[in-house]
Each structure stands twice: as structure tokens, then as C-alpha cells.
C-alpha angles and dihedrals in degrees: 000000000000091000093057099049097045080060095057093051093101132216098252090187083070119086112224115222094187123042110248111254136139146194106220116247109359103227095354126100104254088246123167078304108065091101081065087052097050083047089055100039091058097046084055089050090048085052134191149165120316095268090056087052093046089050093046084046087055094044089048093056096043090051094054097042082053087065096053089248088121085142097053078040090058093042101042092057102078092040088060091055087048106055 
């Protein structure tokens, strides 16, 4: 997906102060979709202001929905929100 891989180009001028790392999909069973949650997940590390995390949120949900998972789309939603 070219959308998915523009977001995990990073912005090498910005100090990290964290490793990049992550664990999949937080709370959610890594289905056919774990690759959506690792894209999103960087683009969260990488940071940003809010308009680059609500892209990466919506991203995050096309992606899955690409995959035929609309239900865990619907449910994960709020749990992004959340956390």
C-alpha cells in the first residue's frame, strides 16, 4: 500500500529520544493486519502535530478494512482514541 509506506519514510533532521520498536496491535489479537498496526505505530513514534496522528488513525482503519476485518475496524476505533 503506497500510503502506508510514504508514512514510514522518517524525518532523519529530528533526534529520537526512544528506539523505535512496537508490539503489533496493542489489545487486539496480530491478525492478517499486524503489518497496519507497525505503520501506525511509527508514524506515532515519529510524532507530529494532531493532523499527522489523525492521518496515521485513518490509515490505520483503511488499511484494515482493506483486509475484510470492518468489525475489529469498528471496535478498535475507540481503543485507539483511547490509548
Amino acid at each position: 500500500m503506497a500510503l502506508s509506506i510514504a508514512m514510514t519514510k522518517s524525518n532523519t533532521s529530528v533526534i529520537r529520544k526512544y528506539e523505535y520498536s512496537s508490539d503489533g496491535c496493542s489489545m487486539f489479537i496480530d491478525g492478517d493486519y499486524r503489518e497496519c498496526c507497525e505503520v501506525h505505530d511509527r508514524a506515532y513514534w515519529e510524532g507530529g502535530r494532531l493532523y499527522k496522528k489523525l492521518v496515521a488513525d485513518a490509515l490505520l482503519y483503511a488499511c484494515i478494512a482493506e483486509k475484510g476485518h470492518n468489525v475489529r475496524e469498528n471496535f478498535m476505533f475507540p481503543a485507539v482514541l483511547i490509548g
